[in-house]
Each structure stands twice: as structure tokens, then as C-alpha cells.
N, C-alpha and C positions, 0 to 999 in steps of 0.2 A: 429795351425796346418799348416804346410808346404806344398803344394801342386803344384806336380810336373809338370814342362812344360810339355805340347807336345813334340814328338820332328816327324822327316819324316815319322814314321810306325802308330804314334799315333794322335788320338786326343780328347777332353774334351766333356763329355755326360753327361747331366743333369741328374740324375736316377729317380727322380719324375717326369718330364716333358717331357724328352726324347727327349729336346734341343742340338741341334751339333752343333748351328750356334753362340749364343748370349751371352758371359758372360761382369760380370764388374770382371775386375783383379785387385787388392793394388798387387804392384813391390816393390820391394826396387832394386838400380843398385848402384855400386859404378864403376866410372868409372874416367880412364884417360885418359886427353887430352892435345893434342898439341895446344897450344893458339899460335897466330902470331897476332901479335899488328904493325899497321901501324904508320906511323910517327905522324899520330892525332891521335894515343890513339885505332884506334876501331880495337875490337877483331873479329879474325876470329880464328872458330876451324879448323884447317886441318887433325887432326886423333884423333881418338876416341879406345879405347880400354877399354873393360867390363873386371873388375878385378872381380866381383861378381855380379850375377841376383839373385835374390831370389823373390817368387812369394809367399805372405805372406796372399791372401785369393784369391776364386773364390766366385762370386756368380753368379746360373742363372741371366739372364735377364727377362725371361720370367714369372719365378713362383717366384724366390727370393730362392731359396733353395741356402744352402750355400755350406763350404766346404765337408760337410760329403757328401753330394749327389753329389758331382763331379765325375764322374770316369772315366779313361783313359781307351780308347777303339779302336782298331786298326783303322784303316784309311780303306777306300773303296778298296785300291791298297794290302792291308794286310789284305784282309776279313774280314772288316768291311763296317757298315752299306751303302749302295750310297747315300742315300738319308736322310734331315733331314724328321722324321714321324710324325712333329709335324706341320709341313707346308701346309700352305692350296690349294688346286689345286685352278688353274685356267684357267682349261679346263672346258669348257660348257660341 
């Protein structure tokens, strides 16, 4: 299952735990780069360019729930949630 980035309106919410803050992500990226090789050999990259990202699993952090329980959820600024609800105060 594919599982689509965030992008500025969105972001990833655990549906069993109701995490906003914690996942592990598998990426796949193919990318190209400008190599610049000095007169000894050592490489430096100087540009980078992402010819394809693909996000090939999430999983919570906190419960382990995988990709089916991921779900994209507007961001605070797009009427979603402020706060994560699964965080613990730390007000007396």
C-alpha cells in the first residue's frame, strides 16, 4: 500500500492512537546529483534533484498500527486538530 505524503494543508494521524507527532516512514527516492571531485579523488555533491519519492509504509510510533490506520488530516491552520490528544500535560 502507498501512502501519501503530507503536503502544507495536511498532516498524518494515527486512527487507533490518535498520534500527530510520531511515525517510522520506509522512502524509497531516486535521485540525481551533481558530484564534483577534487584533484584527490574526494567527492563533494553540489545539487541534488528528487526524480521520484515514494513513501512505501508508515507506521505509528507509539501503538505500531500500520498503514491502514494512517490517515491524512488537515493541519491546525486548515481546521485541523492544534494539538496532539495523546500527549501528556505537564501542568501541575
Amino acid at each position: 500500500m502507498t501512502v501519501a505524503l503530507p503536503d502544507a494543508r495536511s498532516r498524518w494521524r494515527c486512527g487507533r492512537c490518535g498520534n500527530l507527532t510520531r511515525f517510522d516512514v520506509v522512502r524509497t527516492s531516486r535521485v540525481r546529483e551533481y558530484w564534483h571531485l577534487d584533484l584527490a579523488g574526494e567527492a563533494g555533491i553540489e545539487e541534488t534533484e528528487v526524480v521520484t519519492d515514494a513513501v512505501e509504509s508508515v507506521t505509528c510510533r507509539w501503538c505500531g498500527a500500520g498503514d491502514d490506520a494512517i490517515e491524512t488530516v488537515p493541519r491546525p491552520a486548515a481546521g485541523g486538530p492544534s494539538d496532539d490528544p495523546t500527549a501528556a500535560s505537564t501542568e501541575s
